[in-house]
One Martini backbone bead per residue (centre of mass of N, CA, C, O) as a GRO file, in nm:
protein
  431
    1UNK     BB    1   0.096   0.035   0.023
    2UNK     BB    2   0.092   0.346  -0.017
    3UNK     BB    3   0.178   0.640   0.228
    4UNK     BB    4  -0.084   0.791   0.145
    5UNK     BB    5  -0.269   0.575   0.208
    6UNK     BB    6  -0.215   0.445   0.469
    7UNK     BB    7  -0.260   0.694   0.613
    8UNK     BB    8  -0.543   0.772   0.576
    9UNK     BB    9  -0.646   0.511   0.658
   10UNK     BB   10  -0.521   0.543   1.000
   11UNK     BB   11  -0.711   0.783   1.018
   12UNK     BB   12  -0.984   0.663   0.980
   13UNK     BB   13  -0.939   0.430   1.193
   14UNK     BB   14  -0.927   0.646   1.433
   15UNK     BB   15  -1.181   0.794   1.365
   16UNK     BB   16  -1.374   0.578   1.450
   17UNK     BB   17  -1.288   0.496   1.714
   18UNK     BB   18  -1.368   0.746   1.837
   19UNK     BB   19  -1.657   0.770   1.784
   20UNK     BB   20  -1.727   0.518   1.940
   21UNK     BB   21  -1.648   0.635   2.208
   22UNK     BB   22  -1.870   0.809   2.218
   23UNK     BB   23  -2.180   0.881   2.325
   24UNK     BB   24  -2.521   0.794   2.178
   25UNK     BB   25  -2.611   1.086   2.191
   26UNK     BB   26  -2.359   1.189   1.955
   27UNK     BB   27  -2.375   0.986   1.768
   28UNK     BB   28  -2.663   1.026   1.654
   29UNK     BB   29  -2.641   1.366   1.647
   30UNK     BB   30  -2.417   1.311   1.382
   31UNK     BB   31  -2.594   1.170   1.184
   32UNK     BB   32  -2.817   1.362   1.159
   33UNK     BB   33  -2.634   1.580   1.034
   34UNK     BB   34  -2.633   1.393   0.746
   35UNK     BB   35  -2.860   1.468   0.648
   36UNK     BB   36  -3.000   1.476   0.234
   37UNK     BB   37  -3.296   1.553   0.151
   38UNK     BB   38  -3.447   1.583  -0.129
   39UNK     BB   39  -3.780   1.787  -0.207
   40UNK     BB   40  -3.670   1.745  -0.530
   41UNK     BB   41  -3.613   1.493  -0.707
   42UNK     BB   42  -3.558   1.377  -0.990
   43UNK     BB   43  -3.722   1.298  -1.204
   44UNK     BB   44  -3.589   1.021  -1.346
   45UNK     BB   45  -3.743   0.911  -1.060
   46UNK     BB   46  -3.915   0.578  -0.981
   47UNK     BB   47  -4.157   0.463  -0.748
   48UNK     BB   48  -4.261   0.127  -0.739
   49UNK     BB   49  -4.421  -0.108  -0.799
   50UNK     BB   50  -4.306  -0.429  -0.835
   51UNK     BB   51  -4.461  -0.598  -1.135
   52UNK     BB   52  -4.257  -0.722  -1.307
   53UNK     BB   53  -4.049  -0.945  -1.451
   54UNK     BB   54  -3.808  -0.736  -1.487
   55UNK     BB   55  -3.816  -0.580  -1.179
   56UNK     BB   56  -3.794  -0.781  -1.055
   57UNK     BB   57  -3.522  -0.938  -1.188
   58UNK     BB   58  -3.369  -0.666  -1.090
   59UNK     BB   59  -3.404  -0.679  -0.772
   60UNK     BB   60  -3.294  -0.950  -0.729
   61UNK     BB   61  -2.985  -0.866  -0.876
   62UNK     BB   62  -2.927  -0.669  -0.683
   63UNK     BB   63  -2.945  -0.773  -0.437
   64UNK     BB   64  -2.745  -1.010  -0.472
   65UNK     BB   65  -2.481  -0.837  -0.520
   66UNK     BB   66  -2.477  -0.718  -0.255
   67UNK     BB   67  -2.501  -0.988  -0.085
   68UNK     BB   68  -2.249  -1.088  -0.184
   69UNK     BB   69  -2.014  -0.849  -0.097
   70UNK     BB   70  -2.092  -0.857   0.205
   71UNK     BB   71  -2.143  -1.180   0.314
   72UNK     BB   72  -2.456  -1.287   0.276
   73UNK     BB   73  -2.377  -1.449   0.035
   74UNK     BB   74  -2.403  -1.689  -0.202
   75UNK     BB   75  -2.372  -1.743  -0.502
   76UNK     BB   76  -2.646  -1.761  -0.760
   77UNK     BB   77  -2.689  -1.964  -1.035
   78UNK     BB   78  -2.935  -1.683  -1.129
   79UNK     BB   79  -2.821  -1.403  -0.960
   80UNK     BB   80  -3.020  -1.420  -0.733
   81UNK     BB   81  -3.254  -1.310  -0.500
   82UNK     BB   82  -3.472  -1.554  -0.365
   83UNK     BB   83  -3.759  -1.621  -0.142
   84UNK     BB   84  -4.056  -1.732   0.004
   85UNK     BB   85  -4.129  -1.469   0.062
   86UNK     BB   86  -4.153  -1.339  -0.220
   87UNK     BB   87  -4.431  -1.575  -0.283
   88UNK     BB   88  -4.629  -1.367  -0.155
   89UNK     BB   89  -4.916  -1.155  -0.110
   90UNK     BB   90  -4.772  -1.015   0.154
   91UNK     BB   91  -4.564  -0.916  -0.040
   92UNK     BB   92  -4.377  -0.584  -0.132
   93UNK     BB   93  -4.190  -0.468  -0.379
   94UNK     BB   94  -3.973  -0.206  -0.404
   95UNK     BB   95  -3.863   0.038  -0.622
   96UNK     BB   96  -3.594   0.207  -0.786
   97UNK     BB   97  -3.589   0.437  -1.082
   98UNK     BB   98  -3.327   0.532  -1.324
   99UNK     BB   99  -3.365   0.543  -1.618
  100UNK     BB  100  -3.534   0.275  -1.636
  101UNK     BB  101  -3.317   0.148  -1.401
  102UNK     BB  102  -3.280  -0.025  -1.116
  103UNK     BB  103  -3.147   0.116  -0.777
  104UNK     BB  104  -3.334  -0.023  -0.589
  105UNK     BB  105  -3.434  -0.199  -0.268
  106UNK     BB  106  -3.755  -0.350  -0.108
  107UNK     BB  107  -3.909  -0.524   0.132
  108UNK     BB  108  -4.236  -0.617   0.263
  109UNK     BB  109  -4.327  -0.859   0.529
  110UNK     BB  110  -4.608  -0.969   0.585
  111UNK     BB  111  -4.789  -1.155   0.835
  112UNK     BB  112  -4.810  -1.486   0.793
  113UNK     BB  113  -4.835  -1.863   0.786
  114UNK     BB  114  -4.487  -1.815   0.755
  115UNK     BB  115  -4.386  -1.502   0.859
  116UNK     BB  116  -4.061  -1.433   0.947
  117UNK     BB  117  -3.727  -1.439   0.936
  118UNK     BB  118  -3.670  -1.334   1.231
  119UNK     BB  119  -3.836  -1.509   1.432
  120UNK     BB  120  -3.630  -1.723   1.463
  121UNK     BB  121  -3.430  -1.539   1.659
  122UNK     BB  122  -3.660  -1.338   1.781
  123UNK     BB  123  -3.855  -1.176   1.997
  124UNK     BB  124  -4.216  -1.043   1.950
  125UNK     BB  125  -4.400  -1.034   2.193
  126UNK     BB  126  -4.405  -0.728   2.225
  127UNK     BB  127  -4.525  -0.643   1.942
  128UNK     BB  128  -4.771  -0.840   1.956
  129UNK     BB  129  -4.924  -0.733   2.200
  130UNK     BB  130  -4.995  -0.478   1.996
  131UNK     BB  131  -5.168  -0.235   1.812
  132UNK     BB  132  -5.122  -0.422   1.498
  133UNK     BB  133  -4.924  -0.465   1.222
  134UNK     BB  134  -4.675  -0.617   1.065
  135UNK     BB  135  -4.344  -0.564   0.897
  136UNK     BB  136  -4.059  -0.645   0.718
  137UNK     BB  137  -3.759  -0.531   0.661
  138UNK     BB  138  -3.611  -0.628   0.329
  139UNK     BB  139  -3.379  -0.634   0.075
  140UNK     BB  140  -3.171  -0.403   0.089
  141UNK     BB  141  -3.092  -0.195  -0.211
  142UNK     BB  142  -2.821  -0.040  -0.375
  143UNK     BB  143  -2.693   0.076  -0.606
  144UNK     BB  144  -2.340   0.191  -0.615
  145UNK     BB  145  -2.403   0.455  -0.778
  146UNK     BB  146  -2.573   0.547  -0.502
  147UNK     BB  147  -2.391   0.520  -0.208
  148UNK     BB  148  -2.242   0.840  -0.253
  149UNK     BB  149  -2.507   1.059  -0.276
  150UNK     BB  150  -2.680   1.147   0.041
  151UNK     BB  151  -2.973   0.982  -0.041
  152UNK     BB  152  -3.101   0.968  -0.304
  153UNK     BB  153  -3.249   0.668  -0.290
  154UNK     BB  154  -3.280   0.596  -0.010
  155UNK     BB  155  -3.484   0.809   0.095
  156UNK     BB  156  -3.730   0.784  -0.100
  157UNK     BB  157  -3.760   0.456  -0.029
  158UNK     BB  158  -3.821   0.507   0.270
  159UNK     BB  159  -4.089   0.703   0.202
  160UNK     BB  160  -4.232   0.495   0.062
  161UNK     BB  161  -4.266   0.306   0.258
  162UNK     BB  162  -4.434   0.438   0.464
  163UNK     BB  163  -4.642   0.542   0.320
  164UNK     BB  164  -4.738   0.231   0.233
  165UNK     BB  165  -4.781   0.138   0.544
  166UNK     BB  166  -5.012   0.366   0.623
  167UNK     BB  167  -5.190   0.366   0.391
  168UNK     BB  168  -5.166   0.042   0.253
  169UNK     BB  169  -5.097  -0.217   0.434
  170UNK     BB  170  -5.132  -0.208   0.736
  171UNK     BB  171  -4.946  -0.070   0.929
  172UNK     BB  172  -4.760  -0.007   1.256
  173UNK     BB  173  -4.478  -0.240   1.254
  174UNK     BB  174  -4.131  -0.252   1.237
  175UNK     BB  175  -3.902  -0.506   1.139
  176UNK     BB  176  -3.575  -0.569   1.192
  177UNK     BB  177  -3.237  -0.709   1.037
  178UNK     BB  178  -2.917  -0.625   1.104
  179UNK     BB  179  -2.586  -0.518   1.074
  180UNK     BB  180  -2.449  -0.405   1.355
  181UNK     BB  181  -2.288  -0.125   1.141
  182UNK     BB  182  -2.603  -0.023   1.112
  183UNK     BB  183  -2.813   0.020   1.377
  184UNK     BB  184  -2.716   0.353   1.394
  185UNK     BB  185  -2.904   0.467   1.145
  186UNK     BB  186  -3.193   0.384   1.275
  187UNK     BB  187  -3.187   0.510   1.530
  188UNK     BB  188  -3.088   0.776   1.482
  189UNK     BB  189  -3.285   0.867   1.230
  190UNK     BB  190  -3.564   0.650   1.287
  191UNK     BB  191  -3.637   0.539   1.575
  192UNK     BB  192  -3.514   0.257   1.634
  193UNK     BB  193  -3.588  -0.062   1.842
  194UNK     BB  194  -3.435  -0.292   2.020
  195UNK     BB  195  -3.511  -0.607   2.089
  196UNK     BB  196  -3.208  -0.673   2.199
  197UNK     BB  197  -2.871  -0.605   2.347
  198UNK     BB  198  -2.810  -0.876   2.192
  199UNK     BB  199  -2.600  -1.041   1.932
  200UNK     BB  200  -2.637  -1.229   1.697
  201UNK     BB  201  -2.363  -1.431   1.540
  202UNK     BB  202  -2.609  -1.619   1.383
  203UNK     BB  203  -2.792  -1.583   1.046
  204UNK     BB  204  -2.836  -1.759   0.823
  205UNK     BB  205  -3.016  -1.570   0.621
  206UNK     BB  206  -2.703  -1.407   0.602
  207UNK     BB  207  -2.460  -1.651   0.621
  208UNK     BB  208  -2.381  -1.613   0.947
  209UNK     BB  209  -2.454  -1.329   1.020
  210UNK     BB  210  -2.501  -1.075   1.222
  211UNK     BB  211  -2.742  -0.984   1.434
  212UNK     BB  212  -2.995  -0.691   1.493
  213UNK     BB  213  -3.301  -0.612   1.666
  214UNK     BB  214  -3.592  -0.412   1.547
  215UNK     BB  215  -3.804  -0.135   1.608
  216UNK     BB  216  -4.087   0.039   1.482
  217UNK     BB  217  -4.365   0.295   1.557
  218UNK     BB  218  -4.554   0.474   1.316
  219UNK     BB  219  -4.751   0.621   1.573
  220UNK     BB  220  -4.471   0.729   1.736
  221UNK     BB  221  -4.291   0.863   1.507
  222UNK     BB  222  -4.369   1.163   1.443
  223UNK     BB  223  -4.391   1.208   1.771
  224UNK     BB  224  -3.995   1.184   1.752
  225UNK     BB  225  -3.921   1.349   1.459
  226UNK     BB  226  -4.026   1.615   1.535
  227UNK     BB  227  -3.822   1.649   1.761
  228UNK     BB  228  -3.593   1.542   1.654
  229UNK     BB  229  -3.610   1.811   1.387
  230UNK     BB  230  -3.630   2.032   1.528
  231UNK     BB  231  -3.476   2.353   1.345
  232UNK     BB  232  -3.417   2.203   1.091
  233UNK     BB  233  -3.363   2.193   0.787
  234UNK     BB  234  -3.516   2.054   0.529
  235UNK     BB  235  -3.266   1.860   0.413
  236UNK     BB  236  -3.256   1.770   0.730
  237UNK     BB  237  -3.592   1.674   0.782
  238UNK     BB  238  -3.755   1.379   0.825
  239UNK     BB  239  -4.006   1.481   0.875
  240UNK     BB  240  -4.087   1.637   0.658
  241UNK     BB  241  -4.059   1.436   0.461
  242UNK     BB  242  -4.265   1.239   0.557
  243UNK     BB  243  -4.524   1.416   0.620
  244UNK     BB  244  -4.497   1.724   0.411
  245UNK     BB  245  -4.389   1.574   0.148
  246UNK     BB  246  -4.408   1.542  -0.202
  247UNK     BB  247  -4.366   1.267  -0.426
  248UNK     BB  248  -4.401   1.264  -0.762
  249UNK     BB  249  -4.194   0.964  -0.797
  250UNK     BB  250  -4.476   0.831  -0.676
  251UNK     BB  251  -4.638   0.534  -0.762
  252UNK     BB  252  -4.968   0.486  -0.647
  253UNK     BB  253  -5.192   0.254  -0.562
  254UNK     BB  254  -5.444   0.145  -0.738
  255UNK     BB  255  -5.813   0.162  -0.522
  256UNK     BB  256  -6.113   0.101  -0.511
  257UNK     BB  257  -6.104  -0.053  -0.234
  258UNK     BB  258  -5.984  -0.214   0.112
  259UNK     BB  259  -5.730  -0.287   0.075
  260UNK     BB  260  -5.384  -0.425   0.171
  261UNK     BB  261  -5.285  -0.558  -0.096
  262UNK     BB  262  -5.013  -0.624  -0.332
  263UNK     BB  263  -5.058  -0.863  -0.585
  264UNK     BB  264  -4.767  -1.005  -0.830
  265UNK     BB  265  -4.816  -1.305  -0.876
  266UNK     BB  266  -4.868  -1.513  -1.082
  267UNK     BB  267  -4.806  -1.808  -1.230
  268UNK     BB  268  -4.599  -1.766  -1.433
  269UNK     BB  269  -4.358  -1.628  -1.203
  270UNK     BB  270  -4.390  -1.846  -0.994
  271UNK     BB  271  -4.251  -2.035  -1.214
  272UNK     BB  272  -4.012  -1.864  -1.294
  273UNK     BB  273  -3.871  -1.777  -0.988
  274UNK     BB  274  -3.931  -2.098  -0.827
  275UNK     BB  275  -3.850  -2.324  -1.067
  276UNK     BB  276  -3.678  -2.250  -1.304
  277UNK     BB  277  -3.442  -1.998  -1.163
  278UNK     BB  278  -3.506  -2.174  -0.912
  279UNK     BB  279  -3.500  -2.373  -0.560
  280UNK     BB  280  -3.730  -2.284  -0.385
  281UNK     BB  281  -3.944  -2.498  -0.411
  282UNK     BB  282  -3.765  -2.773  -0.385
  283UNK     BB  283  -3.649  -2.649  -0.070
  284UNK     BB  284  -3.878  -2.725   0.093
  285UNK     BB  285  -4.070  -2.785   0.309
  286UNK     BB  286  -4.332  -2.938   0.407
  287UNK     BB  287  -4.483  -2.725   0.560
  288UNK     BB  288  -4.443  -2.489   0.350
  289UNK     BB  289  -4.616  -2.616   0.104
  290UNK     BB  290  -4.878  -2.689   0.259
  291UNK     BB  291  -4.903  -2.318   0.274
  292UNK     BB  292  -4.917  -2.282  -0.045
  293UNK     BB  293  -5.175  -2.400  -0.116
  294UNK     BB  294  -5.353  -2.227   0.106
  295UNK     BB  295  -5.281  -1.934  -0.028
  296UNK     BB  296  -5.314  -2.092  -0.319
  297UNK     BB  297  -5.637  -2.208  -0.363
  298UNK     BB  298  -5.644  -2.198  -0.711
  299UNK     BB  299  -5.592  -2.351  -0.957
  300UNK     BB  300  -5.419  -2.205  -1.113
  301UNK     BB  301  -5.145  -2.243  -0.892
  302UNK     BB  302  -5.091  -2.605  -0.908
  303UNK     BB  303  -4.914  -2.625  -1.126
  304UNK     BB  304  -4.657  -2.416  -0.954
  305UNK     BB  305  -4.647  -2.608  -0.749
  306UNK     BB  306  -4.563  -2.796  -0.506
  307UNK     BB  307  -4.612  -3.080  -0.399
  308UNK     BB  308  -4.782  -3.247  -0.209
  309UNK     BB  309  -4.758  -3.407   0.095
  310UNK     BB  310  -4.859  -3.716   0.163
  311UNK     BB  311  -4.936  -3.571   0.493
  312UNK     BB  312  -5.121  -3.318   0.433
  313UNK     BB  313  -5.400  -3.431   0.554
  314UNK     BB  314  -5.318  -3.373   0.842
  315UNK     BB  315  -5.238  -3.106   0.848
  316UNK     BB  316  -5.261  -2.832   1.114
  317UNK     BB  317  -5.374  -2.543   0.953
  318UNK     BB  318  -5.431  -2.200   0.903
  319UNK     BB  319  -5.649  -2.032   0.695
  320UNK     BB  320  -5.611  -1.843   0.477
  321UNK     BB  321  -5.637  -1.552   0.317
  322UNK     BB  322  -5.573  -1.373   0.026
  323UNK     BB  323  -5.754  -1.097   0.143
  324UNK     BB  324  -5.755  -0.843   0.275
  325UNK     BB  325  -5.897  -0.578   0.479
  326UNK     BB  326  -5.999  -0.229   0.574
  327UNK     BB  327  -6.321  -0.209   0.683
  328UNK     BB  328  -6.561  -0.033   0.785
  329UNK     BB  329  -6.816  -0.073   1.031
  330UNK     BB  330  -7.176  -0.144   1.146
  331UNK     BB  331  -7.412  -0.259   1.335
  332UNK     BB  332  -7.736  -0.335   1.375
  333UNK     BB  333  -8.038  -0.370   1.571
  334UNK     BB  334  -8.187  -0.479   1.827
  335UNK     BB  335  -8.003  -0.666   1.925
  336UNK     BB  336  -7.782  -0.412   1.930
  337UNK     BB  337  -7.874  -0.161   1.990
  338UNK     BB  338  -7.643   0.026   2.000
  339UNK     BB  339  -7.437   0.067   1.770
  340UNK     BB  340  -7.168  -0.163   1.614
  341UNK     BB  341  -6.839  -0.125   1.564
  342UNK     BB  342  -6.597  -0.203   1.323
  343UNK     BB  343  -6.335  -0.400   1.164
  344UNK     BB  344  -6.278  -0.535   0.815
  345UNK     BB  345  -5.996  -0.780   0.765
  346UNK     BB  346  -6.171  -1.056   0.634
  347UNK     BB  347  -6.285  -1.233   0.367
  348UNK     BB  348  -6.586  -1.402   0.154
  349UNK     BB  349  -6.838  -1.500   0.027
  350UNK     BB  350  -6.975  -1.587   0.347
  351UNK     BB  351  -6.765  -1.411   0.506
  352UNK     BB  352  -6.640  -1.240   0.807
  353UNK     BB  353  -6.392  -1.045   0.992
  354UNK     BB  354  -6.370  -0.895   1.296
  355UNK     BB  355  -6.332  -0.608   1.472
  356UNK     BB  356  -6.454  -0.532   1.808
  357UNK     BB  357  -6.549  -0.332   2.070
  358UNK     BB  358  -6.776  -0.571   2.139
  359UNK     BB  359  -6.985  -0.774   2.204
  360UNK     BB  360  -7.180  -1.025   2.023
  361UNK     BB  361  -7.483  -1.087   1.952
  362UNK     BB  362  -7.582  -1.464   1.926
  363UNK     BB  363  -7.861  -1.581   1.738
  364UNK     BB  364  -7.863  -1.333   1.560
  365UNK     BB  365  -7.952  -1.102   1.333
  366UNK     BB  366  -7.797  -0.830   1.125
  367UNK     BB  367  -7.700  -0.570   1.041
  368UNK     BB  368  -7.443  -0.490   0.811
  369UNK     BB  369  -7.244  -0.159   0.712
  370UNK     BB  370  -7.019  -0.141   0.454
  371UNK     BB  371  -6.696   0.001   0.375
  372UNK     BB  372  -6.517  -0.083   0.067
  373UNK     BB  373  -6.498   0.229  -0.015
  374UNK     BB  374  -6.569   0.541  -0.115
  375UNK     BB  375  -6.826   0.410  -0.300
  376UNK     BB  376  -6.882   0.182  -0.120
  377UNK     BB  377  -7.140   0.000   0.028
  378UNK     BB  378  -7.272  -0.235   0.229
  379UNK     BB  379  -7.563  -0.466   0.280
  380UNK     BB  380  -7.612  -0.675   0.558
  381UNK     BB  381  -7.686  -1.020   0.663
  382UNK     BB  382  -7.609  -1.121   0.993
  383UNK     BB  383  -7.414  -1.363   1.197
  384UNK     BB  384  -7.250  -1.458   1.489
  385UNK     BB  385  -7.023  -1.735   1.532
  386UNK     BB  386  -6.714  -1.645   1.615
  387UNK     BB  387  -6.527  -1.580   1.957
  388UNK     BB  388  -6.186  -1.351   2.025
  389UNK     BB  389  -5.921  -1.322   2.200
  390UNK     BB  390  -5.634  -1.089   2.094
  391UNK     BB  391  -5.460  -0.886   2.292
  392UNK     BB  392  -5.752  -0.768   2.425
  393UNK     BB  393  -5.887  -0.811   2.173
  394UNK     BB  394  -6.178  -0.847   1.946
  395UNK     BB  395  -6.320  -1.109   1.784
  396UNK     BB  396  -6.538  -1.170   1.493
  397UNK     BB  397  -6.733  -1.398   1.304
  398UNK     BB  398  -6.959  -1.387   1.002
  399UNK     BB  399  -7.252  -1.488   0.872
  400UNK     BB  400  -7.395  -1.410   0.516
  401UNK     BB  401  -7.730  -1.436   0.462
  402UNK     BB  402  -7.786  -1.178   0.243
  403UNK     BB  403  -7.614  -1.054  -0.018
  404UNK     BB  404  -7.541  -0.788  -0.182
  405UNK     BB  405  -7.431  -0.656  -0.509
  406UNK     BB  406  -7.183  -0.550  -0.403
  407UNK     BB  407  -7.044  -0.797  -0.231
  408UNK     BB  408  -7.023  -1.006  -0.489
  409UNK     BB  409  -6.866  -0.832  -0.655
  410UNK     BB  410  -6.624  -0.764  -0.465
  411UNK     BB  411  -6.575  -1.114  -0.418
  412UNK     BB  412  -6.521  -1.145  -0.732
  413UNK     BB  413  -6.310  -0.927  -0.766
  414UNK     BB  414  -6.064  -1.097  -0.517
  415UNK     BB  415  -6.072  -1.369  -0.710
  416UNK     BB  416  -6.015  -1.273  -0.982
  417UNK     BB  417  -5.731  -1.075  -0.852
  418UNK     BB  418  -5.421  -1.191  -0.903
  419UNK     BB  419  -5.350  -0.889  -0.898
  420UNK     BB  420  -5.324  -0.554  -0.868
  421UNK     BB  421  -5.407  -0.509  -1.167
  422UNK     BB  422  -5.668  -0.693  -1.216
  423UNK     BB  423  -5.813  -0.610  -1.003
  424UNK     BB  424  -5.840  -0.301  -1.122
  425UNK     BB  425  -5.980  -0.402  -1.399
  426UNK     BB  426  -6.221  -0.546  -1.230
  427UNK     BB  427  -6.338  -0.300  -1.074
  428UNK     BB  428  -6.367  -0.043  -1.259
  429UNK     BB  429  -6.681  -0.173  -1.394
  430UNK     BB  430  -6.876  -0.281  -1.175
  431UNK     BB  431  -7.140  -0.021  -1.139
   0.00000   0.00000   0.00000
């Protein structure tokens, strides 16, 4: 090594050395000095669900090519990292491109029957106590050429996750894995709390590196945001720039229902990307096989499913929805005396699953009026079914008795929209 790069490399290790030294509150605070959002992008940037072949294929190729480079991965000859958690319809990747080629990604991985890749190593108890949806930030890459442009890519796909999570995805905490030498960016910028105060020192999921696992709670984000960045000018602003700014460069995805997730997988994808291009579906267990016939339950999906194993017919698993919903509705009739407010989770043809204020009596007709979308209400005779206790919280499942026009387009228009753009093109002239 030539005595001026030497010399260099010495004054930086020493400096790091120094730095690390600092109190945790001042180590924050020089980070967040380093924040450069700014809030007028580059037209040529757009951040967008992943939604192609081609997209999906350029997001799998760069998240390889970095967790390759990290020593998160041994290369695989398809050159993708794709996992099955990438399969599912509640798992949601967003892109960053840039002159039309793709430059950023991350996936969100809300919690189905198959669960989150963290789960296997740290203890979600303390976030599942609380009320909300959980959802894993996974999959995070930049391409190389904007790594040290001051988050040119890296903070407006930021702020697409965050609007993506409070607007669409119905999510209120999430939960991250990172590398020990990354969790203080995450801390100190966006005040993710750690799961616990020590590092796993073998992560199987990344190739057996250490990692820290951390919590942020998007509803209590806002005002922490607020007070640690008030007085900052706007380009160092990070409330600023999530609360109060528009991103022109964002395309929000179209929603005529009041759905929760963006299914992008279509079967020939799935054949694609998890049969033809990888050995993701070759190499799962027998547990996890027979929850993908579960989740995609359409005939549609079974030809590019792998085989059940022949004790699937035994196995005890609970049958997931493919489209979950927050839809707003109310109770009414004699015997619910005043109006009970619910909100529906889950739906099917003939049923909803719904949280409830309160107790819903059973044995008895009731009206529920159902708001479907925002010009869309549905009146339905229901019956209370089966009722359980989660968390503190009511919910209960509701069978339905008379179904009217609008409940039953909406129900037809959510099993036949295998994909969140599908279901728009189903649902646009549904009245």
């Amino acid at each position: 090594m030539p005595a001026l790069s030497r010399l260099r490399f010495l004054v930086h290790q020493g400096a790091r050395k120094l730095f690390a030294m600092l109190p945790p509150t001042k180590r924050h605070s020089v980070y967040r000095s380093f924040v450069d959002c700014d809030p007028e992008p580059n037209k040529r940037l757009v951040l967008k669900i992943a939604d192609t072949r081609e997209e999906l294929e350029a997001c799998f190729k760069l998240l390889h090519d970095a967790y390759v480079s990290s020593g998160f991965m041994t290369p695989d000859p398809s050159g993708m990292r794709v996992t099955i958690y990438h399969a599912l319809p509640t798992t949601t990747t967003l892109c960053a491109k840039f002159d039309g080629q793709v430059v950023g990604t991350l996936s969100l991985i809300r919690e189905s029957a198959i669960g989150f890749p963290l789960q296997r190593i740290f203890d979600l108890s303390g976030v599942r106590a609380k009320e909300g949806n959980i959802a894993e930030v996974s999959a995070l890459a930049v391409h190389p050429r904007f790594r040290r442009t001051g988050g040119t890519i890296l903070f407006p796909l930021m702020k697409f996750m965050y609007e993506y999570c409070t607007t669409f995805f119905d999510t209120r905490h999430l939960v991250i894995a990172v590398n020990p030498r990354h969790i203080e960016m995450y801390e100190s910028l966006l005040f993710f709390r750690r799961l616990t105060s020590t590092v796993v020192e073998s992560y199987d999921f990344v190739n057996g590196a250490p990692a820290v696992g951390a919590t942020l709670d998007l509803h209590q984000a806002p005002d922490i945001l607020r007070k640690a960045y008030a007085g900052k000018p706007l380009r160092r602003n990070l409330y600023h720039y999530f609360k109060e700014t528009t991103l022109p460069n964002i395309e929000i995805p179209h929603r005529r229902f009041f759905t929760t997730n963006d299914p992008v997988l279509t079967p020939d994808l799935i054949d694609y990307f998890f049969n033809q291009r990888t050995r993701v579906f070759a190499e799962l267990s027998e547990r996890k096989k027979t929850l993908l016939h579960l989740i995609y339950d359409l005939p549609e999906y079974q030809a590019v499913l792998p085989p059940l194993p022949a004790s699937s017919g035994n196995a005890k698993v609970r049958r997931h929805q493919r489209f979950s919903v927050k839809c707003p509705a109310r109770l009414i009739g004699e015997a619910a005396g005043k109006a009970i407010p619910i909100e529906v989770s889950e739906v099917s043809r003939y049923g909803f699953r719904a949280r409830t204020g309160r107790v819903v009596p059973t044995d008895v007709w009731l009206t529920a009026i159902v708001q479907l979308g925002s010009k869309e209400v549905s009146r339905l005779t229901v019956q209370a079914v089966q009722e359980t206790e989660q968390d503190d919280r009511h919910y209960c499942g509701f069978r339905i008795g008379e179904p009217d026009l609008v409940w039953r387009k909406f129900v037809t228009a959510l099993y036949q929209g295998h994909t969140h753009t599908d279901l728009d093109q189903a649902t646009r002239f549904l009245l």
